[in-house]
C-alpha positions as CSV (number, residue, x, y, z in Angstrom):
1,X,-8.0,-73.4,-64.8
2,X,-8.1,-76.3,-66.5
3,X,-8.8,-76.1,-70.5
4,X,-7.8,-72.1,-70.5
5,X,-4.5,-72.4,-72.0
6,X,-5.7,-74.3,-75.2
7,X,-8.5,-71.7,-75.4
8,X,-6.3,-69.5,-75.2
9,X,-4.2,-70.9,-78.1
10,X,-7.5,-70.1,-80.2
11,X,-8.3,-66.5,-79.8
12,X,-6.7,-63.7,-81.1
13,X,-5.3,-61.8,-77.9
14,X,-4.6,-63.9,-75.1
15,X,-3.0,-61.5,-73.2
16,X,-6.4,-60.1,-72.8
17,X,-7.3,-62.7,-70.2
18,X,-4.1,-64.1,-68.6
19,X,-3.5,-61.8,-65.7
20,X,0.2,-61.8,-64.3
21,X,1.0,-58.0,-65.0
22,X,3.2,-55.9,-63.3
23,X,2.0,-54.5,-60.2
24,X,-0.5,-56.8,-60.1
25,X,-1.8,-58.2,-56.5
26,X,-2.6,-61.6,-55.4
27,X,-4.0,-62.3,-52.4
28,X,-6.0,-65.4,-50.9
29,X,-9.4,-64.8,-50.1
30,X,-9.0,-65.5,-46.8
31,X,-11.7,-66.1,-44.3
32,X,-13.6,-62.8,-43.0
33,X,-12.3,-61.4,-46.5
34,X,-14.3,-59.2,-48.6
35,X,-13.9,-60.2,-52.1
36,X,-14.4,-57.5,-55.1
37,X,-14.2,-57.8,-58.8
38,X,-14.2,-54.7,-60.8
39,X,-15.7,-55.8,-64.0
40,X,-14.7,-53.1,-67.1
41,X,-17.7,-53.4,-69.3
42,X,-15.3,-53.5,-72.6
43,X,-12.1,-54.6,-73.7
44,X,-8.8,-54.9,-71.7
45,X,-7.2,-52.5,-73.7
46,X,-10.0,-49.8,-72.7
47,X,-10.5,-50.9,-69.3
48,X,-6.6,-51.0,-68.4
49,X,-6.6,-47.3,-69.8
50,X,-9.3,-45.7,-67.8
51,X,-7.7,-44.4,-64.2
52,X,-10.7,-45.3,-62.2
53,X,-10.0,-48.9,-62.4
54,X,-6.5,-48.5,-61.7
55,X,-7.1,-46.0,-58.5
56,X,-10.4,-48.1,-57.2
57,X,-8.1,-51.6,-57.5
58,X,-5.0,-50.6,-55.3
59,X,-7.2,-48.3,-53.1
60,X,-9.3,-51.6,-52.2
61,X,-6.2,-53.9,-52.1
62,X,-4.0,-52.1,-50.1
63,X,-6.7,-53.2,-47.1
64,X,-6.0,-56.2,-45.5
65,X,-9.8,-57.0,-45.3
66,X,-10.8,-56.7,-49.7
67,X,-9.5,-58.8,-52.0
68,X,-9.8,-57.4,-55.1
69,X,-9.3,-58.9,-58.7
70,X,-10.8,-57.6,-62.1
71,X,-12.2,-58.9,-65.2
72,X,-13.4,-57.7,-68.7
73,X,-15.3,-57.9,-71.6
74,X,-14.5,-60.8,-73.2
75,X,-14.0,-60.0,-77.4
76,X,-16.2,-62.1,-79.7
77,X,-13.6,-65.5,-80.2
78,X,-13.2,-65.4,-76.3
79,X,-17.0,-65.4,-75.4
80,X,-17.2,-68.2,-78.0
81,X,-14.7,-70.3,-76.7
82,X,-15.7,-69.2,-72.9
83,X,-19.5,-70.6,-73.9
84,X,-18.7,-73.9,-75.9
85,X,-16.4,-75.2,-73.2
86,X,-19.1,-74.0,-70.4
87,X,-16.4,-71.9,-68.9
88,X,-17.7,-69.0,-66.7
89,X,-16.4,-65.4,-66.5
90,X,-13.3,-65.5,-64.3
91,X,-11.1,-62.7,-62.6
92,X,-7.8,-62.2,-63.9
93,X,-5.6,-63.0,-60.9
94,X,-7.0,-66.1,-59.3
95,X,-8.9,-67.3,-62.5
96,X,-11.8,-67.3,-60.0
97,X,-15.4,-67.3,-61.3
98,X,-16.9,-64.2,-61.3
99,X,-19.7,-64.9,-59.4
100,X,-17.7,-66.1,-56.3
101,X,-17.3,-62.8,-55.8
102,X,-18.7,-61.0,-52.9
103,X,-19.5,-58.1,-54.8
104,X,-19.0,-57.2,-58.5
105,X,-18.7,-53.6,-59.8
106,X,-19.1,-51.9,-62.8
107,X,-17.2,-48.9,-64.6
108,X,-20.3,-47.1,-66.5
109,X,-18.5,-44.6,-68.3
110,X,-20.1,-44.7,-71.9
111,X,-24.2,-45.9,-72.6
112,X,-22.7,-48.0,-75.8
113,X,-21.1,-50.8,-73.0
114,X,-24.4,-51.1,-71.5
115,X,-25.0,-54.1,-73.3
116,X,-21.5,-55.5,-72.5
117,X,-22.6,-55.3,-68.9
118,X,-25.9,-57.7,-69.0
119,X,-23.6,-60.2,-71.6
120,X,-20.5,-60.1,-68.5
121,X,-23.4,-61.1,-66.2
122,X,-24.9,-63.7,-68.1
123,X,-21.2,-65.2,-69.2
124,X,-21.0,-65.5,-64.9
125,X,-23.6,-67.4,-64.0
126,X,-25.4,-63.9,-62.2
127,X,-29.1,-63.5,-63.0
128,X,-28.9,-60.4,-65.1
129,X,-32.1,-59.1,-64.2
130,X,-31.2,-57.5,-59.9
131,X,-34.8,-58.5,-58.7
132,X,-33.7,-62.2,-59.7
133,X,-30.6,-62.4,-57.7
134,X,-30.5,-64.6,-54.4
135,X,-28.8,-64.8,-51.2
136,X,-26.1,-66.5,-53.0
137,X,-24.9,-64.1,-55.8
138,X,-23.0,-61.5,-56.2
139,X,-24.2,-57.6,-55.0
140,X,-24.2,-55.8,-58.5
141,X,-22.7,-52.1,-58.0
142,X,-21.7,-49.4,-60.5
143,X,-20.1,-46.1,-60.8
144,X,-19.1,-43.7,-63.3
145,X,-20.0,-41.2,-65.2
146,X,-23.4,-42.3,-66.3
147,X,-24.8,-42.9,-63.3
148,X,-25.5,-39.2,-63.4
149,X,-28.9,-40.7,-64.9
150,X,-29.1,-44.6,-63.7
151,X,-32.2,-45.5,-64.9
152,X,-32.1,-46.9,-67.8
153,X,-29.6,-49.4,-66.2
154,X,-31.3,-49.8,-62.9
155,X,-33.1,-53.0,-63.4
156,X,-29.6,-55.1,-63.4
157,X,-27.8,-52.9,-61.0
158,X,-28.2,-53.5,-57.1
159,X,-26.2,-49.9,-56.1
160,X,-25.3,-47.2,-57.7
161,X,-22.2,-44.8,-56.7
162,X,-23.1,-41.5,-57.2
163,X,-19.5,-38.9,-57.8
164,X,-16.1,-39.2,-56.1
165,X,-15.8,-43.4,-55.0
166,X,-12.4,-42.7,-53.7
167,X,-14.0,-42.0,-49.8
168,X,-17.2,-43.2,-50.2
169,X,-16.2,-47.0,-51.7
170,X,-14.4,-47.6,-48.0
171,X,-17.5,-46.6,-46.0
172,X,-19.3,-49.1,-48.2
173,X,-17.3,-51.9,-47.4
174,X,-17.2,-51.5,-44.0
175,X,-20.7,-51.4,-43.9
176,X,-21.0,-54.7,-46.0
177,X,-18.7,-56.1,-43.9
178,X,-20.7,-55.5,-40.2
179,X,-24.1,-56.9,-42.7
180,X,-22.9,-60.1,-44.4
181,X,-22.9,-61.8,-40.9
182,X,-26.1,-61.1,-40.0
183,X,-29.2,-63.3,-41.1
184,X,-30.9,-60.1,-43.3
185,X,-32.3,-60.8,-46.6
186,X,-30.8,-59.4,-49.7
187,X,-33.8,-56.9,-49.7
188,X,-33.5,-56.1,-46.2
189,X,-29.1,-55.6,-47.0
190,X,-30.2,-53.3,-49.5
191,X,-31.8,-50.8,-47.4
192,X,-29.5,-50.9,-44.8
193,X,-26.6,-50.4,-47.7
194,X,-28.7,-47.3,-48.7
195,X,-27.7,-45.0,-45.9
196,X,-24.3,-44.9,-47.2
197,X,-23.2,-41.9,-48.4
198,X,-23.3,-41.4,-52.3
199,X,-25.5,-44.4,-52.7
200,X,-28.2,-45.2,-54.7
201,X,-30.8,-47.9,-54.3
202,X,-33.0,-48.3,-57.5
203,X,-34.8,-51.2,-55.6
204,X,-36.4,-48.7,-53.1
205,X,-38.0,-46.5,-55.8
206,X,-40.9,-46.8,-58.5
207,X,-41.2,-45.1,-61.4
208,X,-44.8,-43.4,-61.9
209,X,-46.6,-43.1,-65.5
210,X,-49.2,-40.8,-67.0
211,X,-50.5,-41.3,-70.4
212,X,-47.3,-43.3,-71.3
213,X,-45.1,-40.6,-70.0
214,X,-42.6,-40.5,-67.2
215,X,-44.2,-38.7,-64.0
216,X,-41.6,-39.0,-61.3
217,X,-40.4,-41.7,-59.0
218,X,-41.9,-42.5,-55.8
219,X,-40.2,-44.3,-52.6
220,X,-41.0,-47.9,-52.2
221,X,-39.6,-48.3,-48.8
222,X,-40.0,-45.4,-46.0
223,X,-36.0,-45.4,-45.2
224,X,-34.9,-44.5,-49.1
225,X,-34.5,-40.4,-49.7
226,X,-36.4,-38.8,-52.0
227,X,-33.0,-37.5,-53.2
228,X,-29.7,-38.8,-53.4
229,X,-26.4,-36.9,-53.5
230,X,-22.9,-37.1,-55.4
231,X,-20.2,-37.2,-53.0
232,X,-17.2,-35.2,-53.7
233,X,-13.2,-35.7,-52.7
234,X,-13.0,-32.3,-50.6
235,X,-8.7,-31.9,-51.1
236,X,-7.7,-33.6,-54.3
237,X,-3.8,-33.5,-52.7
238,X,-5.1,-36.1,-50.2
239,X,-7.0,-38.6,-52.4
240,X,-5.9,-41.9,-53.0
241,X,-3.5,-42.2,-56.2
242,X,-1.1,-45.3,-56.8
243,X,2.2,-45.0,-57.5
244,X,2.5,-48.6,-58.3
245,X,0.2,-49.3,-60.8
246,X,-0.6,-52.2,-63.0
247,X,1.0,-51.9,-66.1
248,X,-0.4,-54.5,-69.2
249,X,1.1,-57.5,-70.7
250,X,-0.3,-55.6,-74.3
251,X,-0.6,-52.4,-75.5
252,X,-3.7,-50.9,-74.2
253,X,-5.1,-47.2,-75.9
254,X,-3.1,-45.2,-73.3
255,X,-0.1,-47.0,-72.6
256,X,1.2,-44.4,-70.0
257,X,1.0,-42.6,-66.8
258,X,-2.3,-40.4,-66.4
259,X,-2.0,-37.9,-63.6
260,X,-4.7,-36.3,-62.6
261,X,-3.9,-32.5,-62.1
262,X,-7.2,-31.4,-61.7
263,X,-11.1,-32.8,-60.9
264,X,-13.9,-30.1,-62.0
265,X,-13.7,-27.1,-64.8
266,X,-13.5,-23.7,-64.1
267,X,-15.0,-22.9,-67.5
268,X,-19.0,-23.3,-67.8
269,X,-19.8,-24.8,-71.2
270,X,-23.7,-25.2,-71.2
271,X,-23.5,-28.9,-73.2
272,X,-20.9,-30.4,-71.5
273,X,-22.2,-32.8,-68.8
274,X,-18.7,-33.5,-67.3
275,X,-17.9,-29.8,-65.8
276,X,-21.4,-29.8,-64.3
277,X,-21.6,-33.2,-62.4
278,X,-18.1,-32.8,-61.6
279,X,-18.1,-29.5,-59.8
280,X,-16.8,-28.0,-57.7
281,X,-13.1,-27.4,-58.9
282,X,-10.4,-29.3,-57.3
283,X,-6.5,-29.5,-58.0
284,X,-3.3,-31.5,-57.2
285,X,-0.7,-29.0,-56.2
286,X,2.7,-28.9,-58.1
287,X,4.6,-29.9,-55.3
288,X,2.3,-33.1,-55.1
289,X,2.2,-33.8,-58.6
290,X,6.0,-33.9,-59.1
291,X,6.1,-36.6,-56.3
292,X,3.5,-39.0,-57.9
293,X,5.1,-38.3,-61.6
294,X,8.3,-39.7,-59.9
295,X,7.3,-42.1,-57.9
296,X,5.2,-43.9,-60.4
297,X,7.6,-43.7,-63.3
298,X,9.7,-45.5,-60.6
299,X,6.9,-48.1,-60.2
300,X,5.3,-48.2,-63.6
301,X,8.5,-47.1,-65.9
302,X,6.3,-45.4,-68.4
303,X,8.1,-42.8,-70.8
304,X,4.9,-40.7,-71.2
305,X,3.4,-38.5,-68.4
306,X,-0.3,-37.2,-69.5
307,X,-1.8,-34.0,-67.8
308,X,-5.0,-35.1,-66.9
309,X,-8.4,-32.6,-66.6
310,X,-11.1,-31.6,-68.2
311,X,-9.4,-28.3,-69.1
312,X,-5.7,-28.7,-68.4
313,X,-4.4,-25.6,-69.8
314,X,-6.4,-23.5,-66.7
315,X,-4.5,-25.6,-64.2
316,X,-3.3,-22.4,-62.6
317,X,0.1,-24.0,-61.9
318,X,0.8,-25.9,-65.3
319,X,3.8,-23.8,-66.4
320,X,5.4,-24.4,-63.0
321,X,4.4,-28.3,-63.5
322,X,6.2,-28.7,-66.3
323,X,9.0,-26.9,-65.5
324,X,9.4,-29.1,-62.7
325,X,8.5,-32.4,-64.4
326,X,11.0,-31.5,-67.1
327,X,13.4,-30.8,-64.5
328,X,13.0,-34.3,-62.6
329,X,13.0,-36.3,-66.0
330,X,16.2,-34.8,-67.3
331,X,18.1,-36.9,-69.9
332,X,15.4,-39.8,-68.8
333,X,13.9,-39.7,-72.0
334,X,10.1,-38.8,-70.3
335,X,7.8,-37.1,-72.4
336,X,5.0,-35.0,-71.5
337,X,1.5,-35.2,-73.4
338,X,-1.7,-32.9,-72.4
339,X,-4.9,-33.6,-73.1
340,X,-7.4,-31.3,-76.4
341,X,-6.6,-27.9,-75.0
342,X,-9.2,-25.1,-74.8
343,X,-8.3,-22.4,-77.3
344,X,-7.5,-19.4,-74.8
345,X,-5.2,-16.8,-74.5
346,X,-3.4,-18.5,-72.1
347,X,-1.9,-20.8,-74.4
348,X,0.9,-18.2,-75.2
349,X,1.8,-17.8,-71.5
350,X,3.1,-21.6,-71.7
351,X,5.8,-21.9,-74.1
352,X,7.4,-24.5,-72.4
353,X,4.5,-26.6,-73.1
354,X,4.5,-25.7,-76.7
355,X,8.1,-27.2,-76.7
356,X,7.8,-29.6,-74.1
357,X,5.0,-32.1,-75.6
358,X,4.8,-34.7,-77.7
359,X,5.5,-33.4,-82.2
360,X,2.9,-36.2,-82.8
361,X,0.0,-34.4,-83.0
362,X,-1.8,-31.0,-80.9
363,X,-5.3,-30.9,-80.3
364,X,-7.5,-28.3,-79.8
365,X,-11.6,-28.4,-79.1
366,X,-13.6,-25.3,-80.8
367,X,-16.8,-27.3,-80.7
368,X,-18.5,-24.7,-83.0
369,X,-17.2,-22.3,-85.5
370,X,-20.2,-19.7,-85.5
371,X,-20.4,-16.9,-83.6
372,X,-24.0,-17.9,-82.5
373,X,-23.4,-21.2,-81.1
374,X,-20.8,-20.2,-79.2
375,X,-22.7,-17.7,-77.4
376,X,-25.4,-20.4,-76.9
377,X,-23.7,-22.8,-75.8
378,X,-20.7,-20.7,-73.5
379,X,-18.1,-21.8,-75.2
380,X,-16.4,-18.3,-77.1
381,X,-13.6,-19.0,-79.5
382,X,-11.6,-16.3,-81.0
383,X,-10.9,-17.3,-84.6
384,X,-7.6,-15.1,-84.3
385,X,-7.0,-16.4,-81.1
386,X,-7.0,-20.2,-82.7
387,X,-4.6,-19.3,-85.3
388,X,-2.4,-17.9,-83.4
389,X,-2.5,-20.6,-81.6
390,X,-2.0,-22.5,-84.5
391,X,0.6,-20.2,-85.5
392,X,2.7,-20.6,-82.6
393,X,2.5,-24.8,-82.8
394,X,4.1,-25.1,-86.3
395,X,7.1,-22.7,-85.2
396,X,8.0,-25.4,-82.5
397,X,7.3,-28.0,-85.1
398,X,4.2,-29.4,-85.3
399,X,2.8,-30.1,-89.0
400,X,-0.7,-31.0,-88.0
401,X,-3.7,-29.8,-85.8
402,X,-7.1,-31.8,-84.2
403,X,-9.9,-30.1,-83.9
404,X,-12.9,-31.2,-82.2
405,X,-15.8,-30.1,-83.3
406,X,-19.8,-30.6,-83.1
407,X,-23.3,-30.1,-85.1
408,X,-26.3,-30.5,-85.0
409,X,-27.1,-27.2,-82.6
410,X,-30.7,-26.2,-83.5
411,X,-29.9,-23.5,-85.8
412,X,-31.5,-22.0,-88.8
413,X,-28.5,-22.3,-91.6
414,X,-27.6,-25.8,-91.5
415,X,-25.2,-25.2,-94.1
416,X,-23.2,-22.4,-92.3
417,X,-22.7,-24.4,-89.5
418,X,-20.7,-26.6,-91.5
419,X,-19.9,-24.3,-94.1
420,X,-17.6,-22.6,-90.8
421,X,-16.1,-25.5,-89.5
422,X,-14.3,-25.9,-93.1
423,X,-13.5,-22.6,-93.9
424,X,-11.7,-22.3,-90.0
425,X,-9.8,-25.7,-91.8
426,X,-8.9,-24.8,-94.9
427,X,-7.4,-21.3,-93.2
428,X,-5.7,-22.9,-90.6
429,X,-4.2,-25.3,-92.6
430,X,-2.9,-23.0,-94.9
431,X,-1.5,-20.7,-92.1
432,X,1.7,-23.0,-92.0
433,X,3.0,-21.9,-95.5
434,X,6.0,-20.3,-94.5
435,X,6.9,-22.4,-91.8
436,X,8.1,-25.1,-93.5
437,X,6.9,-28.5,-96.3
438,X,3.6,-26.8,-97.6
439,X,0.0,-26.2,-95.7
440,X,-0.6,-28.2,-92.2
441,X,-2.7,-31.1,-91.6
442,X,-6.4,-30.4,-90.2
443,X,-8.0,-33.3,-88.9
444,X,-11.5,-33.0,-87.9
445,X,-13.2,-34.9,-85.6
446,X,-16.7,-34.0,-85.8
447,X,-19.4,-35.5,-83.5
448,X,-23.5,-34.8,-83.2
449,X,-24.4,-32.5,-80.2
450,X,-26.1,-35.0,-77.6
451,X,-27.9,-33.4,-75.1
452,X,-27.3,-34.8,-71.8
453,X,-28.9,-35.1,-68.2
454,X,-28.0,-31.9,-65.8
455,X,-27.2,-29.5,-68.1
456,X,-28.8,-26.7,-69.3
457,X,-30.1,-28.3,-72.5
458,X,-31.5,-31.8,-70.9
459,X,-34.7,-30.1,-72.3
460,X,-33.6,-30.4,-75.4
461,X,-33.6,-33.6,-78.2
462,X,-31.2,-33.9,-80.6
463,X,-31.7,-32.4,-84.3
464,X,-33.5,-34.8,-86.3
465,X,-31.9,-37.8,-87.8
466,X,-31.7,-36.9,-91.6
467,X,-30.7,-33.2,-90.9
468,X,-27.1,-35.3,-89.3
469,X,-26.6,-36.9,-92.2
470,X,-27.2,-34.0,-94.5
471,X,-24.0,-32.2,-92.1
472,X,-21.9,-35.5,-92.3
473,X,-22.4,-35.7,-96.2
474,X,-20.9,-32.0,-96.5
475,X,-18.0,-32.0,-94.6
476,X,-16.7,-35.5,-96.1
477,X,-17.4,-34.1,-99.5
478,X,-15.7,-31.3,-98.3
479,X,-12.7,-33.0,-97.5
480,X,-9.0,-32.9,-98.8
481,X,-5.6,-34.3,-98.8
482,X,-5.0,-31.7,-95.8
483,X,-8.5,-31.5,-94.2
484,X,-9.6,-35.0,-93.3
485,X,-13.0,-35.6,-91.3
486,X,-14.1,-38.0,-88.6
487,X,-18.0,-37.9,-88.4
488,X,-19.1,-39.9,-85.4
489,X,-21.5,-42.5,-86.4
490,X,-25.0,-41.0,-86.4
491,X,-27.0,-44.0,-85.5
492,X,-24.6,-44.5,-82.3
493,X,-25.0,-40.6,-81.5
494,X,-28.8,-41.0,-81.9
495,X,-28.5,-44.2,-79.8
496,X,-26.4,-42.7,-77.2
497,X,-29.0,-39.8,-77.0
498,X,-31.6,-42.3,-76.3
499,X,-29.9,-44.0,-73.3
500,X,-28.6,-41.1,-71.8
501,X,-31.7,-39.5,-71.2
502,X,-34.0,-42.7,-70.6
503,X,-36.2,-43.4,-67.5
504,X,-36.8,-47.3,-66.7
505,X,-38.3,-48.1,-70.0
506,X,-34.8,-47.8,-72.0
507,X,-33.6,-50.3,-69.9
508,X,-36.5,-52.9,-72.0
509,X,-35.2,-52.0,-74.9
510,X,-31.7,-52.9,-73.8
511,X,-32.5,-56.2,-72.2
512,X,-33.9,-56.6,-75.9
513,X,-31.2,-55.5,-77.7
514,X,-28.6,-57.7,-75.6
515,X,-31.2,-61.1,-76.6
516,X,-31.3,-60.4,-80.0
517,X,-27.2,-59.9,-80.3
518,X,-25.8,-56.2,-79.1
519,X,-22.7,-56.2,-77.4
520,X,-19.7,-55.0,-77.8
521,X,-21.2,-51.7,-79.5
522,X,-19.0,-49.4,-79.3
523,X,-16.7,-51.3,-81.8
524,X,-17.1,-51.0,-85.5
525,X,-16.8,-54.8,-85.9
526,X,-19.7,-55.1,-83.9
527,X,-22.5,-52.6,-83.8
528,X,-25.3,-53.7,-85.9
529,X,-27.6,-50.7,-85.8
530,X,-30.9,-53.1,-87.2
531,X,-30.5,-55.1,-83.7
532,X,-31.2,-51.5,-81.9
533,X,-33.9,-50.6,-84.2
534,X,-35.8,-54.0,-84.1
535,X,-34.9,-53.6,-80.0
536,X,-36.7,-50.1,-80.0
537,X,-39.9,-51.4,-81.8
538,X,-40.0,-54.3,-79.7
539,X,-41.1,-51.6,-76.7
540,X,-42.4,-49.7,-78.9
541,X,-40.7,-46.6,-79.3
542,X,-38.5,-46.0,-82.3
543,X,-34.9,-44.5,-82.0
544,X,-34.9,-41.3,-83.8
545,X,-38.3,-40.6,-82.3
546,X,-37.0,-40.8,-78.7
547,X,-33.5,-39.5,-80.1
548,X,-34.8,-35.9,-80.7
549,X,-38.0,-35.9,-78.2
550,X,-37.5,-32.9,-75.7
551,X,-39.4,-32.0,-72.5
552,X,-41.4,-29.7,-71.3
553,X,-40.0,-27.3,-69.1
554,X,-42.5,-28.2,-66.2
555,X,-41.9,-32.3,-66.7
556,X,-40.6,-34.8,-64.2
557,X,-37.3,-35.9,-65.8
558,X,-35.9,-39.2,-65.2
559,X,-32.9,-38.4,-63.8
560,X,-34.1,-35.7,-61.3
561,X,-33.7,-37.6,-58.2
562,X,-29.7,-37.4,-59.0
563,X,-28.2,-34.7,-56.9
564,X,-25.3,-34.6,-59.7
565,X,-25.3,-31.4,-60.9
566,X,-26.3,-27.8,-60.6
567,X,-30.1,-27.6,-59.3
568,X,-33.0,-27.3,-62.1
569,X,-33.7,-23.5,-61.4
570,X,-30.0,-22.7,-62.1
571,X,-30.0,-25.1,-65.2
572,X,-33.6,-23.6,-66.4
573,X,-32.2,-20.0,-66.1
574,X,-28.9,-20.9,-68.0
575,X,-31.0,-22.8,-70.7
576,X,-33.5,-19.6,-71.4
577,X,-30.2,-17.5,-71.2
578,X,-28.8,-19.8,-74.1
579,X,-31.3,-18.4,-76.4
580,X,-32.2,-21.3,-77.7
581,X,-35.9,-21.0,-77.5
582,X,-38.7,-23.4,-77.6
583,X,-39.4,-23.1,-81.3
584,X,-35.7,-24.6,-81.8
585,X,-36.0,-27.6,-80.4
586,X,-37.6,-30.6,-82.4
């Protein structure tokens, strides 16, 4: 491309943007070609960490019929340089522009990229808005975890993947492929692409309004279901997973192999939006799992091997696993890493693991020292338990713990809730006396509970914005030499509230937001928390109002239309059985 390499000279990672990896394909688009580009709504160094991309590019590649390339979001020097030589967004393989591209799809796997998204777009040459597209550009799709509630992005994307993409993604293209021949309008593509399985259409509904309100969605063509399902990988032994996968020119967050060991949770935390939409529970089996580990160190030659789950310590098989990946890996110098483990009695049943993994650090999720909460929210921790735990780390040689913790449940002592999380701390820290230099490490890493769409507390709003900020200012004065906090930015948690539990208005305030300067939010450098504010009032709503608004029980909620979770009668009864009652929520 000409002028890239003297941009390239100018910006601060280059090997952001040059391509040529290992494991990296290149293929022509050839005539009756489908051509893809999977565009990771942040950084390289994010988007070559996250598995998705990395399973969805070689399971579209290894047809004959896809091309498939990939791009990212450009960091600030690169979109400068990118804009003042009128250089589009281009793929990394073929430095093709991404709006060549048959169709371009987006990872939504965090509401702070959203922005990111409609700046990729614009840098490309797409329309950003989807009802401004032509037969000319690009079909706009998106998967991920958000999509569990795609409104507030739906006016800017064309189709939405709803669960599992691993069987569904294939059905999609060969449907694509029997349409782009035929003289059908975009509009009239879009229906037809809306009997696919898992597929949602945002074009074919309309969002209904009473007294400013959000009152449901109705059906704007006669073909679009009034519902639309997840789909979900039946046998997770026979799902697509590369062995050869790309591996970066720079180091990215997770600069190893992730294996996937299991797809669901057994355990039912009321607050955590991940075990519900990603139900039912699925696993690799050892035998399986020992094949890909080798297989992929042979193609990848990572050192590291990370367990991968939402709850990898009730993989029923995971002392066996490591036996046997210990076994393979002898004298190879492979390490073994597992993801913040659930505190459970189980723990003790794996000392292997305990000697097995990585000294650099062993991290453990509470998510609420009080008694209380913990019965609210599902989630019982046994203090003993913990240190024991604890207990059991420092004799194989760890010297410090992570704990992730939250706040902000609507409880009546503010002040105990934190008051708890430090005393568990201090005691823990203080439990490896004995076993070696002095008292252990405690890092906290402390976030703001954000209700979230299909689980039992989508009811709810968040506690109020000052109440936050009283909890954040105690635990960092609070903190020590050995107890060091990491409070999650409350104007992001309050923003991330916001746009998770939007309807079609949000995605106003976004398209605001993105004109006046957001993007790249999720980065410290970047998020300017005035640009959101002045974005809210724009469309008038302000942040903190919508942050901690709840519903009533009887409203239509934005997202209900999402088969992505549990059904509302289940999620009703497990709210009321939470005992948070009416009068707690804001």
């Amino acid at each position: 491309m000409a002028g890239l390499t003297d941009i390239l000279r100018k910006v601060q990672k280059p090997g952001r943007y040059i391509g040529e990896e290992t494991n990296a394909v290149r293929k022509t688009a050839a005539a009756g070609r489908i051509s893809v580009l999977l565009a990771y709504p942040d950084l390289y160094e994010v988007g070559m960490s996250y598995l998705g991309l990395k399973v969805l590019y070689h399971l579209l590649n290894d047809r004959d019929d896809v091309v498939c390339e990939r791009a990212f979001a450009p960091w600030i020097d690169m979109e400068e340089e990118l804009r003042k030589n009128n250089i589009e967004l281009f793929s990394l393989e073929s430095k093709r522009p991404v709006r060549g591209f048959d169709i371009v799809g987006f990872s939504l796997s965090y509401e702070l990229t959203y922005t990111n998204v409609l700046n990729m777009l614009h840098l490309a040459g797409i329309p950003v808005a989807a009802k401004d597209r032509g037969k000319d550009d690009p079909f706009v799709i998106a998967g991920g975890a958000c999509c569990s509630n795609p409104e507030p992005m739906s006016g800017y994307i064309d189709i939405f993947f709803l669960g599992d993409a691993e069987e569904t993604l294939p059905e999609f293209i060969e449907a694509f492929k029997r349409l782009r021949s035929t003289k059908l309008t975009r509009s009239e593509k879009l229906v037809k692409l809306s009997g696919c399985r898992g597929v949602y259409v945002p074009a074919l509904y309309k969002p209904l309004y009473e007294d400013s309100r959000f009152a449901g969605l109705e059906t704007a063509c006669e073909k679009a279901p009034l519902r639309v399902d997840k789909n979900v990988v039946a046998d997770l032994d026979k799902a697509f997973y590369p062995v050869k996968q790309l591996v970066p020119l720079i180091k990215i967050v997770h600069d190893r192999i992730s294996m996937e060991i299991m797809r669901g949770c057994p355990n039912t935390c009321r607050f955590c939006q991940a075990s519900r939409v990603n139900r039912p529970v699925r696993i690799r089996t050892p035998d399986k799992l020992r094949r890909l580990c080798v297989d992929t160190y042979r193609g990848t030659g990572y050192s590291q091997i990370s367990l991968l789950s939402l709850s990898s310590v009730n993989y029923p098989y995971l002392n066996e696993l490591v036996d046997g990946i210990n076994s393979d890996f002898e004298a190879k110098g492979v390490s073994i890493s597992i993801p913040s483990l659930r505190v459970d009695e189980a723990f003790y049943d794996l000392p292997e693991i305990i000697s097995a993994v990585k000294k650099a650090g062993l991290t453990f999720a509470p998510e609420t020292a009080g008694a209380e909460n913990q019965k609210s929210i599902g989630k019982l921790v046994d203090y003993e338990v913990l240190c024991r735990s604890a207990r059991l780390a420092y004799t194989h040689g760890w010297n410090r713990l992570k704990l992730y913790f939250m706040v902000g449940f609507p409880v009546k002592d503010e002040e105990k809730e934190v008051r708890d999380i430090i005393s568990w701390a201090e005691g823990l820290s203080e439990l490896k006396r004995g076993r070696g230099s002095g008292a252990a490490e405690i890092r906290l890493s402390v976030n703001p509970f954000i209700p979230k769409p299909h689980t039992p507390f989508q009811w709810m709003g968040m506690r109020p914005e000052r109440s936050l900020v009283r909890a954040r200012d105690f635990l960092v004065r609070h903190s020590s030499r050995k107890i060091k906090v990491d409070f999650h930015d409350v104007n992001k948690s309050c923003l991330e509230g916001c746009l998770s539990r939007g309807d079609r208005r949000m995605g106003d305030v976004i398209l605001s937001a993105w004109k006046n300067g957001a993007r790249l939010d999720s980065w410290i450098e970047c998020f300017d928390f005035s640009i959101w504010k002045d974005a809210f009032a724009e469309n008038g709503m302000d942040i903190f109002s919508e942050a901690s608004k709840s519903f009533p029980m009887d409203a239509a909620l934005p997202w209900a239309h999402i088969g992505a979770g549990p059904e509302e009668t289940y999620l009703r009864s497990e709210f009321i059985e939470s005992g948070f009652s009416r009068d707690n929520i804001p």
